[in-house]
N, C-alpha and C positions, 0 to 999 in steps of 0.2 A: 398487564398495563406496564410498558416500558417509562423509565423516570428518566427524563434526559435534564439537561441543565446543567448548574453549574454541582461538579461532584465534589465532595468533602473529602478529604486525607485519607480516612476511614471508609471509601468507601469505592475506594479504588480496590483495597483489598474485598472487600465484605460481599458475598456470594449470597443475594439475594433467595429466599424457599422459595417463591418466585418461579427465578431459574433455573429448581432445581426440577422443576414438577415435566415426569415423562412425556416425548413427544405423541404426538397419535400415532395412529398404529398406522399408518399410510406414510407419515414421513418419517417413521423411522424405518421404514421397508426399504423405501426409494435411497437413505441415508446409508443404509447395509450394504444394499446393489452398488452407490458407487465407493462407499470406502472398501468392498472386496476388487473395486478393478484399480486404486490407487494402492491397494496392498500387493498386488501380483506385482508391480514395478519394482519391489524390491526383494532380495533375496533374503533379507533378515525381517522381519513383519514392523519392528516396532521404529524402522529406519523410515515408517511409510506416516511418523506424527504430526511431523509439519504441516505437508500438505491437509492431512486428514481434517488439522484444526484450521486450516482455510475453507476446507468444505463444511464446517460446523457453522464456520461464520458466514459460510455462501444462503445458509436457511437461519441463522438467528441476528445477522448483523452485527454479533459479537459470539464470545466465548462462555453459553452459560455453565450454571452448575450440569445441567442434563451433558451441556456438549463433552464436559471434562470426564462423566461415566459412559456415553458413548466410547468415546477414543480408548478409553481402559478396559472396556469391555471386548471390545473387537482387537484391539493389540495384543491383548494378555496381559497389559498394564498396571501398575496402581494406580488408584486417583490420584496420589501424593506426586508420583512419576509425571503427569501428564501435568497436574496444574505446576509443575516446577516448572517445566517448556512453556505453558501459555503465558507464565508472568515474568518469563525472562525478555520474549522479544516484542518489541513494541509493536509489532503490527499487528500483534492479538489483542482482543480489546475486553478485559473482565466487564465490563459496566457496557451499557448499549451503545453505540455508538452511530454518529447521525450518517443518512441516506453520502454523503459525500465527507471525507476526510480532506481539510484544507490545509496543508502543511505550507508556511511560508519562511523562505531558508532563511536563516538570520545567522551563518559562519561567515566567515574573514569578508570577502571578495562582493557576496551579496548584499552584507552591511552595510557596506562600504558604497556600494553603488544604489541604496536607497533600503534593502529588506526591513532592517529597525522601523526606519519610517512607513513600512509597508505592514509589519504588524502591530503598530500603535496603530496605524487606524481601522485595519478590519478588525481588531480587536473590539475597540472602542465602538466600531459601529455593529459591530456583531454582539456585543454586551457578555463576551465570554473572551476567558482566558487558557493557558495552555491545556490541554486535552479536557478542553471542557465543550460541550453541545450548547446548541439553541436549541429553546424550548421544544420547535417544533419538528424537531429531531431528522434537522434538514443537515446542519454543520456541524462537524467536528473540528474544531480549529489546534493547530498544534504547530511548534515550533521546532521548526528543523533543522539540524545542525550543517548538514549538507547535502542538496540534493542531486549532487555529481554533473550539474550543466552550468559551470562555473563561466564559459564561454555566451551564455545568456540570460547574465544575475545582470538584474536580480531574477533569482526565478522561484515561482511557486509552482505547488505542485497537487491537482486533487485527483485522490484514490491512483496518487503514482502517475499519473500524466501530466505531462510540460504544459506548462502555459509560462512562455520565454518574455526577457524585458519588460517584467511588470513594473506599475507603478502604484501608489495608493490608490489612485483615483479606476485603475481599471482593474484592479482586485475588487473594488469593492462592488463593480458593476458585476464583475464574476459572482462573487457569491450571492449578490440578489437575484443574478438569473440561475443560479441554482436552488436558491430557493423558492422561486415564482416559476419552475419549471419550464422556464424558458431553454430550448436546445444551445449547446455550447461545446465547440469542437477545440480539442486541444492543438496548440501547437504545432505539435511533432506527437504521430502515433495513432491511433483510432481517428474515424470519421464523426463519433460523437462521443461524449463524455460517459462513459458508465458508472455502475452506483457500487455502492460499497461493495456490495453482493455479489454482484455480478466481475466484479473484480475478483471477488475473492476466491470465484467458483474457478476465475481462467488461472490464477494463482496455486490451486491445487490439483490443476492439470487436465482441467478441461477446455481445451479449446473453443473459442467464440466466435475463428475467422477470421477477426479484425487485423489478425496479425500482419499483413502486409498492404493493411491502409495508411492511406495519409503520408507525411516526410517521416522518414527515418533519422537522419540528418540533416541540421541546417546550415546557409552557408555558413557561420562562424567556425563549427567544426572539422569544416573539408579545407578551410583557410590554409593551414600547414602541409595539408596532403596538396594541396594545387600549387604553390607553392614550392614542394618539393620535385612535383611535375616541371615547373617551369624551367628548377636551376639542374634538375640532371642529375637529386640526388636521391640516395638509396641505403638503406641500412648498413653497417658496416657486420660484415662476417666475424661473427664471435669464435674466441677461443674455443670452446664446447663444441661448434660445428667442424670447424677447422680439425681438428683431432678425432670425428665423430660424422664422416663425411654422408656417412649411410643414418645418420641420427632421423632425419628427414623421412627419409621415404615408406 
């Protein structure tokens, strides 16, 4: 029984017996099968973690205690070694985390042009605060510091897809149709939204296709490149190449 909601200080650390209880014997086969083809990618085995705990989180929507002995097991690992990497980067998530992650920017630029205003109120209408779930373990809501499309803040972002020029009013329609399972395409990127999961399998290196759906870039972005088109200009040739004429080829 997953506990979503609102999480306690303590409990962010705290590694539920729960999570700790082995998978069946069918998914942890399937689990073997692909952490042995994300380990051939690399020439040292234990360089192959990162991804490994995106695929732990592609079958438990977070990092449990099982996924932490998984990874240890097939690396040559400690457990100490492994939960040190899961609870450094935030895109691993110790406690469960909901079917969609809603990250909305609230640095400089986004602020500035509404994101504060944009997370006081799916905050407030979502009844959860930063990396905390709704009950129905639909949202993960969390605040983010920068989500690098500064050219289309304010911007939020769920499971890492753009959804450009938000406002309160159409965030908040976003996250009710993710949680009414209403279909919703990002932005810029995929043809439809995917879920944590499924994010997290293409995140530890399996491919889903989607890659060259949808815009890639929008016009704000190519603003300077067309631009640069127009006036005739061009990088200027660096000392390094200048001296290093074959650096290039």
């Amino acid at each position: 029984m997953e506990h979503y909601g609102e999480q306690t200080a303590s409990g962010f650390l705290t590694v539920s017996a729960e999570s700790k209880q082995p998978y069946a014997d069918d998914v942890r086969a399937r689990l073997h099968e692909d952490a042995q083809a994300i380990i051939a990618r690399y020439p040292v085995a234990r360089s192959a973690l990162l991804p490994m705990l995106h695929l732990v989180q592609s079958v438990d929507g977070y990092v449990p205690g099982r996924g932490i002995t998984f990874c240890a097991e097939e690396l040559g690992l400690s457990e100490a070694e492994v939960s040190g990497v899961a609870t450094f980067y935030t895109q691993y998530k110790r406690h469960p985390n909901g079917e969609y992650t809603v990250g909305v920017c609230v640095n400089t630029l986004c602020a500035v042009m509404g994101g504060d205003q944009i997370w006081d109120a799916v905050s407030d209408h979502l009844g959860v605060e930063h990396d905390e779930s709704t009950p129905d373990g639909k949202i993960t809501l969390e605040r983010i510091e920068c989500n690098a499309a500064c050219d289309f803040a304010p911007v939020v972002m769920v499971n890492w897809e753009f959804y450009d020029n938000q406002t309160p009013e159409s965030t908040i329609r976003l996250v009710d149709d993710l949680r009414s399972d209403v279909p919703v395409r990002p932005t810029r990127g995929p043809n439809r939204q995917c879920t944590f999961k499924e994010t997290s399998r293409v995140l530890a290196g399996f491919l889903d296709g989607r890659a060259d759906e949808g815009v890639g870039a929008g016009p704000a972005t190519l603003e300077g490149l067309k631009l640069a088109h127009e006036q005739g200009w061009s990088a200027p040739s660096s000392a390094f190449s200048e001296a290093n004429p074959k650096a290039g080829e």
